[in-house]
C-alpha positions in Angstrom: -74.9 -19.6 -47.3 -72.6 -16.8 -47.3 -69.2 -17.1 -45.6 -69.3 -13.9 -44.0 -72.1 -12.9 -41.8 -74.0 -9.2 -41.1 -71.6 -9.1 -38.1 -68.7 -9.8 -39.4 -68.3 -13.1 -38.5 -67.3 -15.8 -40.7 -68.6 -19.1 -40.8 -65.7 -22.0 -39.3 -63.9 -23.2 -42.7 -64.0 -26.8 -40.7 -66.3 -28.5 -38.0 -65.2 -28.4 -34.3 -64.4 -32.2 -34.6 -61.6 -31.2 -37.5 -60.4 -28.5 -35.0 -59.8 -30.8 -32.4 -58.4 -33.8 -34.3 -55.6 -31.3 -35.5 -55.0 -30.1 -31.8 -54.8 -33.5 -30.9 -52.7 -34.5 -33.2 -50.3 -31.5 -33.1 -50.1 -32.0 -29.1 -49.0 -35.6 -29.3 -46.4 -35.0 -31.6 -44.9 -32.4 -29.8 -44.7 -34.8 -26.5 -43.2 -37.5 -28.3 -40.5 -34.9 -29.4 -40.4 -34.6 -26.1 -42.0 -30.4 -26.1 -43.8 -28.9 -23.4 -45.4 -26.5 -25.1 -45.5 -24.6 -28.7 -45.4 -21.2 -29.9 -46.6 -21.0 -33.4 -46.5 -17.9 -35.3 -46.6 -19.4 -39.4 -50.1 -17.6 -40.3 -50.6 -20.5 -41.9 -50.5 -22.8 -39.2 -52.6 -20.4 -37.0 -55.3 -20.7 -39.7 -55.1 -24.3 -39.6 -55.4 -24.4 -35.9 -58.0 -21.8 -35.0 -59.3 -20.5 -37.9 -58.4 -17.1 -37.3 -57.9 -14.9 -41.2 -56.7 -11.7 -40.9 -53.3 -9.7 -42.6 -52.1 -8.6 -39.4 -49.3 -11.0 -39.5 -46.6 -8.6 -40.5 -46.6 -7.0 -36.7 -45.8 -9.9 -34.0 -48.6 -12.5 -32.8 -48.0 -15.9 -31.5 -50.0 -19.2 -30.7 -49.3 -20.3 -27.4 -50.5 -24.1 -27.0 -49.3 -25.8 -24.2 -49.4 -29.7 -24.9 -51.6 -30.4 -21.4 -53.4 -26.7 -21.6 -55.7 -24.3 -23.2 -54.4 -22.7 -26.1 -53.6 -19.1 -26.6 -53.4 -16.3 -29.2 -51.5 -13.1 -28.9 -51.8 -10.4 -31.3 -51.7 -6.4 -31.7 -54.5 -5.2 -29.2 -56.4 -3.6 -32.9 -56.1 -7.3 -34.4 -56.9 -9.0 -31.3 -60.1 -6.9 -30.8 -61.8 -8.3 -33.8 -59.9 -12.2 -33.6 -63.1 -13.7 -32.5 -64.7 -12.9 -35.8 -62.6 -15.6 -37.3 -61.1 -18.1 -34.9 -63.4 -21.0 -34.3 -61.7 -22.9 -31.2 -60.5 -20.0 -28.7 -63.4 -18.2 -26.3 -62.2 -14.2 -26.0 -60.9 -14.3 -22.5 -58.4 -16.6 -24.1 -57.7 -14.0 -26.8 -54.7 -11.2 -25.5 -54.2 -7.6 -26.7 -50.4 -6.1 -26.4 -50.4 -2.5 -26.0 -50.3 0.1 -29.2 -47.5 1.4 -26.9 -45.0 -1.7 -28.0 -45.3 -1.1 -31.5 -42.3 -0.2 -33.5 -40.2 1.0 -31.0 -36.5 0.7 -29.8 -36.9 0.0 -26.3 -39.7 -2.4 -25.5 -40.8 -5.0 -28.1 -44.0 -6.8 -28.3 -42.4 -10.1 -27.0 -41.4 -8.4 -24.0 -45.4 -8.0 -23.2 -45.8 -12.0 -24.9 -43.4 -13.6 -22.4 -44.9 -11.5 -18.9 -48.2 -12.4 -20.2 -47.5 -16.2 -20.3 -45.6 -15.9 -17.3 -48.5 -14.4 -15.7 -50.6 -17.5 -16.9 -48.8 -20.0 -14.7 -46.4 -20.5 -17.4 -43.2 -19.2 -16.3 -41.5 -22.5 -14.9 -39.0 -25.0 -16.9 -40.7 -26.2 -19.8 -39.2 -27.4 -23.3 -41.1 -24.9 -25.4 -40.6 -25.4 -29.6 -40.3 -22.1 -31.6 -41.0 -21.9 -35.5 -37.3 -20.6 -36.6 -37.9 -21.2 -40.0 -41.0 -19.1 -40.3 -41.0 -15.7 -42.5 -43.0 -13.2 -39.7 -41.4 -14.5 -36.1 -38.0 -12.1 -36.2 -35.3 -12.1 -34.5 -36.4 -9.4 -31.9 -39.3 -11.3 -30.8 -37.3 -14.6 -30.5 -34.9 -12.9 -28.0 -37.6 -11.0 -26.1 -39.2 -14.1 -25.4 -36.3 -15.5 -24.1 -35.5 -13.1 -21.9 -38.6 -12.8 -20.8 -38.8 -16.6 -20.1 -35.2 -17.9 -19.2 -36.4 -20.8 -17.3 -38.0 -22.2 -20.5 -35.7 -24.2 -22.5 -36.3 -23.3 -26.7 -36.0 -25.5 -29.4 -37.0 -25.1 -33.2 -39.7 -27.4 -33.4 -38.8 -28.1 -36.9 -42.1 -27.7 -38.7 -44.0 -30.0 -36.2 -47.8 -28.9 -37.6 -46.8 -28.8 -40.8 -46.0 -32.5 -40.6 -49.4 -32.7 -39.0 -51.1 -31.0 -42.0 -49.3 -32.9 -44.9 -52.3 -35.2 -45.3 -55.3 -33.3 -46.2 -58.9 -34.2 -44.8 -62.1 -34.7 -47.5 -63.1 -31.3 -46.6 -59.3 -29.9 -47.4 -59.4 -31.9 -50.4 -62.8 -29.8 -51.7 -61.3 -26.5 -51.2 -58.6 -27.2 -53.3 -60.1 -29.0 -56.1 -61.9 -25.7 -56.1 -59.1 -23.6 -56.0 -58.1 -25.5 -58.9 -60.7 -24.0 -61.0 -60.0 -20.5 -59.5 -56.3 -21.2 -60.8 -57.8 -22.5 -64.1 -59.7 -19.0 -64.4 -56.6 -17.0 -63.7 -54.7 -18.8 -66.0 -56.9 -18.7 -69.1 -57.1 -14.9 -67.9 -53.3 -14.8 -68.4 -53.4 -16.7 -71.9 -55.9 -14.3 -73.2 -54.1 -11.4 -71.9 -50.6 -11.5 -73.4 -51.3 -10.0 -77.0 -48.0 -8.5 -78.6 -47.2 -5.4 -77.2 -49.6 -5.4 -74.5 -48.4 -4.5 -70.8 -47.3 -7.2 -68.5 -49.1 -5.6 -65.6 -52.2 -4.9 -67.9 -51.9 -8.9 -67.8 -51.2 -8.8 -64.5 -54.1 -6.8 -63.4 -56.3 -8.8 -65.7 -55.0 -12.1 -63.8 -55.7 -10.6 -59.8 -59.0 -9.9 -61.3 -59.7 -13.6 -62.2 -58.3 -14.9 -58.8 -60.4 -12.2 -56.9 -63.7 -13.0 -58.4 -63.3 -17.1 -59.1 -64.9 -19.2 -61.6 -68.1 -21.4 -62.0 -69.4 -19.8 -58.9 -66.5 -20.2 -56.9 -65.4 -17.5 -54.9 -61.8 -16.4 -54.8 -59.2 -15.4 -52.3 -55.8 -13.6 -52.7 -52.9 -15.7 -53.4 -49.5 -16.1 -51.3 -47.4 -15.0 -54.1 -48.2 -13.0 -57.0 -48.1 -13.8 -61.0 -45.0 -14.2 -62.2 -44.3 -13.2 -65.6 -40.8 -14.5 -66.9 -40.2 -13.4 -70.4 -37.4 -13.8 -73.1 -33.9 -14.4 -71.7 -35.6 -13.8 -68.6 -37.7 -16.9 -68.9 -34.4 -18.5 -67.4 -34.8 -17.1 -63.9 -37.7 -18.0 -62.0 -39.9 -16.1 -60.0 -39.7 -12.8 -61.7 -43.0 -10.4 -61.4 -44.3 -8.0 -64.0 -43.4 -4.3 -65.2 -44.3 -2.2 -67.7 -42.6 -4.1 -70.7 -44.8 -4.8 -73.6 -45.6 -8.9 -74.7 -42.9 -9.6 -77.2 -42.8 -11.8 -80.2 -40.7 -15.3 -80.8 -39.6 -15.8 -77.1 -41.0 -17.7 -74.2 -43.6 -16.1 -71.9 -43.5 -18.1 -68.7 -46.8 -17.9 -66.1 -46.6 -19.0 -62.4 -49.8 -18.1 -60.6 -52.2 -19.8 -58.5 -55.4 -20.0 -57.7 -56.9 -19.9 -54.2 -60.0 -20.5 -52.0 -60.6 -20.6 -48.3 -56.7 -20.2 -47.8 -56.0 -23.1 -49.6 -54.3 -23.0 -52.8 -53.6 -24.8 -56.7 -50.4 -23.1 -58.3 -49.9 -23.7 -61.8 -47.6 -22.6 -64.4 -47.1 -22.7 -68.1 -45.1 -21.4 -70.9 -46.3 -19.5 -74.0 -45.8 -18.2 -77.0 -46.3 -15.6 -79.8 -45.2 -16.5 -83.4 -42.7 -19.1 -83.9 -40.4 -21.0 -81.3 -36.6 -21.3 -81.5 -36.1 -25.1 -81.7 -34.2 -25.2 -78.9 -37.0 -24.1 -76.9 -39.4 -26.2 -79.0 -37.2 -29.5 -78.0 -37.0 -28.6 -74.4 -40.6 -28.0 -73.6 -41.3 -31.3 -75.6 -38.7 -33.4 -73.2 -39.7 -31.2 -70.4 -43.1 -32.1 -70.3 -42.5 -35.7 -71.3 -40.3 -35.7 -67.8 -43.5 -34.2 -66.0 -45.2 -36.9 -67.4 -43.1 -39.9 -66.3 -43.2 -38.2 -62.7 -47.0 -37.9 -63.0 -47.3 -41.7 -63.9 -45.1 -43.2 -60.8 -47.6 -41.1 -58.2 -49.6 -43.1 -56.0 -49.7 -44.1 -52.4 -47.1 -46.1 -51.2 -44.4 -44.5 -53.3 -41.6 -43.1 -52.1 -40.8 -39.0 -53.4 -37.4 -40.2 -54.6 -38.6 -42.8 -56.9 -40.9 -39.4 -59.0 -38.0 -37.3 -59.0 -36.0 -40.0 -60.5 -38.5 -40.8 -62.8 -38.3 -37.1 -64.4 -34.7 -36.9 -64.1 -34.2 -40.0 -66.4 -36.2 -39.0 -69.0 -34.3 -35.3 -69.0 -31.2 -37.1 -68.7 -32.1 -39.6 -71.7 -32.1 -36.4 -74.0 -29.1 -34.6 -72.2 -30.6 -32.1 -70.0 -30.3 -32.2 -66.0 -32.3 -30.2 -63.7 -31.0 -28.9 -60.1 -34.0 -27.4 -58.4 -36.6 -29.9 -56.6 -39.1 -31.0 -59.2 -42.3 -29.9 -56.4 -43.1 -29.4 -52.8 -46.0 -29.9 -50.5 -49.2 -27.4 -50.6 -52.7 -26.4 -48.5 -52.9 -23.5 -46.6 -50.5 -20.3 -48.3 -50.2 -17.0 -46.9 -47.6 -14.5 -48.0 -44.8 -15.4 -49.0 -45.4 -18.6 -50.1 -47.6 -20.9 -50.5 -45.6 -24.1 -50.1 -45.8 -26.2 -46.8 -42.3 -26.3 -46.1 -41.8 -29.9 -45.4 -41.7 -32.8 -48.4 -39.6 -32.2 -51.5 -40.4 -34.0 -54.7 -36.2 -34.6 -55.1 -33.4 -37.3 -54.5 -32.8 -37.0 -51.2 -35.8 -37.2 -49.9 -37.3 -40.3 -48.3 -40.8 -39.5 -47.5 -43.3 -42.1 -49.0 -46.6 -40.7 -49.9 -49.9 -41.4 -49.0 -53.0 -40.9 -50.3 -54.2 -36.6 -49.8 -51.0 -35.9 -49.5 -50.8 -33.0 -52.3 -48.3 -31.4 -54.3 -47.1 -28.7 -56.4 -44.7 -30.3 -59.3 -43.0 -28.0 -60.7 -41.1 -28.8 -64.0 -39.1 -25.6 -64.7 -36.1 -25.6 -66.7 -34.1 -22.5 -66.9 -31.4 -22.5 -69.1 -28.7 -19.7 -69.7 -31.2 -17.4 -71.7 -33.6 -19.5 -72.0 -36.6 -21.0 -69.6 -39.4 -23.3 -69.8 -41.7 -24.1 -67.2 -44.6 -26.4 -66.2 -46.0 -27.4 -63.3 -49.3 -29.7 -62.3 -50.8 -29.3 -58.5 -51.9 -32.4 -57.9 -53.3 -34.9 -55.0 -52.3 -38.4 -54.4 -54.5 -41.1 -54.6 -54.4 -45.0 -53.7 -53.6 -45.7 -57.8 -52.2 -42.6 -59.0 -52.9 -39.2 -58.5 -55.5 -36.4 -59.2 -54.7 -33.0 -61.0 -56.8 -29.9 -59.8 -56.9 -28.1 -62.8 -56.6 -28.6 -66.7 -54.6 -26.9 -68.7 -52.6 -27.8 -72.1 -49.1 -28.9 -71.2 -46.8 -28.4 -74.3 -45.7 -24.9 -75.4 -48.9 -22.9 -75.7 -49.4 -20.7 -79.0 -51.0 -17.6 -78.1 -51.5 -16.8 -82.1 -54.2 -20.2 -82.2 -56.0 -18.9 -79.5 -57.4 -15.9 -81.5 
């Protein structure tokens, strides 16, 4: 059955009875942090709430859910026209259009329409209302519109309250991303066959959008939170660099980050390869690196806490004289631009969260040296005795000459 219909419609991504388990639980943990209401503006998070799939989260639109109340969504009156075609849980007189008139200008804002709105709901009295103040699209100017707008209400960053909700993933959750695994599988063998010396990176790149576009094994694609990243050379030692015009060069590292992704949710992956001979400095690093991934990989399971993986990897890199600073992964699902990690557990030292089972994870085992970089990563889920990887790929140092 097609996701989209004649109409423009698109099919729920989740049953009603999903829907409301994730209201439910996103209400009762705002009250016990003692919250009135929310105002939720992480695409993300509106996606995982309602449904609702559109890129029109670059102008202001918020979530209003009140903990004892009907929920609201506020968007650009253009975007809010057409919200019903995707969201699943809110009727259309429930749905409100700001003016064209409060776009882009100096003297009114769209939050200044947001706050008389809700005020005009009943909504204006004291409440303790949480505010995402970590999240990439909710600026400052809307923050302080709202505020003025509403200075009974009493704001407080509500500290990634539904992403703490969504950490565990349903059996439905856990489909889409096995299959955006194999979207992320395509896109990466797409990469591997790409890089020929001399070729283009964003010949490459162009080859890999293609891959995550179209899907694999019948699998239908969706655009990714981030785009390929092609580290190469001495710039293998900086992450997340994108593409240019450079021709595929010979006897240095070629480091891919991409993902693959499906229904929103989303299977990062990344790998390092090769053309020609490695120094063996970089040959001895990817060999302890990926030994390190591996000891992580074999301490998942639920019941563990994230401290005990990272430490796990950090031993193995400090057996052999190498240390690593960065966080060795980070929580995935639902990605929109710019990122596609959750924003809540770390795989690193200091954190204390113990997993449980569909909880799942991007590890990431990138180790860029002064000149020099080698990375690998696994997304993976966590299971009662261990853990399941969503796609299959060769870990070591990949040689682009035996794949011709």
């Amino acid at each position: 059955m097609s996701r989209q219909n004649i109409d423009g419609t698109r099919e729920a991504p989740f049953s009603a009875q999903e829907y409301d388990a994730r209201l439910e639980a996103v209400r009762a943990l705002a009250a016990k942090r003692g919250l009135d209401a929310l105002i939720i503006s992480d695409p993300a998070n509106m996606y995982y709430l309602t449904g609702y799939d559109a890129w029109s989260f670059y102008m202001p639109q918020i979530l209003f859910l009140p903990v004892d109340g009907p929920m609201y969504f506020i968007a650009r009156e253009m975007d809010a026209h057409g919200a019903h075609r995707t969201i699943a849980v809110i009727p259309q007189d429930r749905i409100l259009a700001y003016p064209e008139r409060y776009i882009d200008q100096d003297e009114v804002h769209p939050g200044d329409w947001m706050a008389q709105a809700i005020r005009d709901l009943g909504y204006g009295t004291s409440r303790r209302v949480g505010y995402e103040g970590d999240t990439a699209f909710f600026t400052v100017r809307t923050f302080r519109s709202l505020e003025a707008g509403l200075p009974e209400w009493e704001f407080e960053d509500s500290r990634h309250l539904v992403g703490w909700v969504r950490l565990v993933k349903s059996d439905v959750e856990i489909d889409y991303m096995r299959k955006a695994g194999v979207v992320c599988q395509g896109a990466m063998e797409a990469a591997l066959d790409g890089f020929t010396l001399d070729r283009p990176q964003n010949d490459v790149a162009a080859d890999v959008m293609a891959a995550q576009a179209r899907g694999s094994h019948g699998i239908d694609g969706d655009y990714t939170s981030i785009v390929p990243l092609f580290p190469m050379g001495a710039g293998a030692d900086t992450p997340h660099l994108t593409w240019a015009d450079v021709p595929t060069p010979s006897g240095v590292p070629i480091s891919v980050e991409l993902a693959g992704a499906h229904r929103r949710y989303h299977a990062p992956l990344a790998r390092t390869a090769i053309i020609g001979k490695p120094d063996p400095d970089l040959d001895r690093l990817s060999k302890v690196t990926v030994e390190a991934l591996e000891a992580a990989l074999d301490t998942l399971r639920d019941g563990v806490q994230t401290s005990e993986v990272a430490k796990a990897f950090t031993d193995v890199l400090g057996r052999h004289g190498y240390r690593k600073n960065s966080r060795l992964g980070y929580s995935i699902g639902v990605g929109y631009p710019p990122d596609w990690g959750e924003r809540t557990v770390s795989i690193r030292a200091e954190d204390p969260t113990t997993l449980r089972t569909n909880m799942t994870f991007h590890l990431i085992a990138g180790m860029w040296l002064r000149g020099m970089g080698f990375e690998v990563s696994e997304s993976i889920r966590v299971t009662d005795h261990g853990h399941e990887t969503f796609s299959s790929v060769p870990r070591g140092l990949i040689s682009l000459d035996s794949r011709r």
